[in-house]
C-alpha positions in Angstrom: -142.4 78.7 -123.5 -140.6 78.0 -126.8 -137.1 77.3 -125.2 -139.2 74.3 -123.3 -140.7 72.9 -126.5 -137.6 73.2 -128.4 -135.1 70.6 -125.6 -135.8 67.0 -125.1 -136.3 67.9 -121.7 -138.8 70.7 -122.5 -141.0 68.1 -124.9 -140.7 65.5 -122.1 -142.0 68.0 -118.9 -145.1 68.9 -121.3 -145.5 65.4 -122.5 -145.8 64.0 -118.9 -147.8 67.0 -117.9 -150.6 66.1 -120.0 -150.0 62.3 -120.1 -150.7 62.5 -116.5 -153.9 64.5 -116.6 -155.6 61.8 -119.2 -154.2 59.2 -116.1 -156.1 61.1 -113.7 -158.9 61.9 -116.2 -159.5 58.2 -116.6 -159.0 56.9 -113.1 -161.1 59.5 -111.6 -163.7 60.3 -114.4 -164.3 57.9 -117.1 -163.5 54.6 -115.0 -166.8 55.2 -112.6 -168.4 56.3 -115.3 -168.1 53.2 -116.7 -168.6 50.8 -113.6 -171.2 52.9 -111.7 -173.6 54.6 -114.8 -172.8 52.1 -117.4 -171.2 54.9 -119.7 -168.1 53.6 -121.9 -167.6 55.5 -124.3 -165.6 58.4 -122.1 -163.5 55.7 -121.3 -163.0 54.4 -124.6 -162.3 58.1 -125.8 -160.0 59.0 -122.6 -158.2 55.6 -122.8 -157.3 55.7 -126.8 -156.0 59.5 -126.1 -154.1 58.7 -123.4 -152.5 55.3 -124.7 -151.2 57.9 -127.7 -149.6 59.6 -124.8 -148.3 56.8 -122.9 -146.3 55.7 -125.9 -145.2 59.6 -126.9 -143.9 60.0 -123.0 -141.9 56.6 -122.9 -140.5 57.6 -126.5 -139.5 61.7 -124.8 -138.1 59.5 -121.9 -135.4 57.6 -124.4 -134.8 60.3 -126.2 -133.9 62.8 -123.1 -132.0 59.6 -121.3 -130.0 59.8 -124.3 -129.5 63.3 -125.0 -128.8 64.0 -120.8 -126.6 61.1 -120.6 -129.0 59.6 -117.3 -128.5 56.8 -115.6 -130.1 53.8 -115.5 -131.8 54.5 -111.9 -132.8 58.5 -113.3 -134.7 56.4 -116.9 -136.7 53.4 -114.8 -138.1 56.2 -112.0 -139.2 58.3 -115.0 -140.9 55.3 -117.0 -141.7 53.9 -113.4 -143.8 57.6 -112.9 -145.8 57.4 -115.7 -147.6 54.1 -114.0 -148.2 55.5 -110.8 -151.3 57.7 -109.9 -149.8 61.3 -109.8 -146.2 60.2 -110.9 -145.1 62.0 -113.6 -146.0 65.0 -111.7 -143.8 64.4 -108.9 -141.2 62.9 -111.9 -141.3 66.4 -113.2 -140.5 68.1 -109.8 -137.8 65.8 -109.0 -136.3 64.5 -112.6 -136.6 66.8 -115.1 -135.2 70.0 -113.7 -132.2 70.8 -115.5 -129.6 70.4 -112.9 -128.2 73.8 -111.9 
């Protein structure tokens, strides 16, 4: 566990881990909270947490593009993940596995 923490990579796989659970948390939580029961506040919570996220995952993305030397098509399918329901999820499967 503290091998993955200590590598770019490492920080990047928990970053998007959790960056995509506070997606999911407010697409499928606080957003019918808020349209259906009249409840913001979860969203407002949810949202402000995961912006903080958002930014830290794009910043783990430049910094492993940089330190694994990807390419161009490897950085705009990461960033590209983080926008897309379930992304980094299926980023994590298929982009950041250290290549064997």
């Amino acid at each position: 566990m503290f091998k993955l923490v200590t590598t770019s990579l490492g920080r990047l796989r928990i970053i998007g881990f959790i960056e995509g659970i506070s997606f999911l948390l407010i697409l499928f939580v606080t957003m019918p909270l808020k349209y259906f029961y009249s409840m913001g506040e979860p969203n407002k919570v949810i949202g402000m947490i995961h912006g903080l996220l958002f930014v830290l995952y794009i910043y783990a993305v430049i910094q492993a593009t940089f330190d694994k030397k990807w390419n161009f098509k490897r950085s705009f399918l990461a960033i590209l993940a983080s926008i897309i329901p379930f992304g980094t999820f299926w980023a994590d499967k298929k982009l950041f596995r250290e290549e064997v």
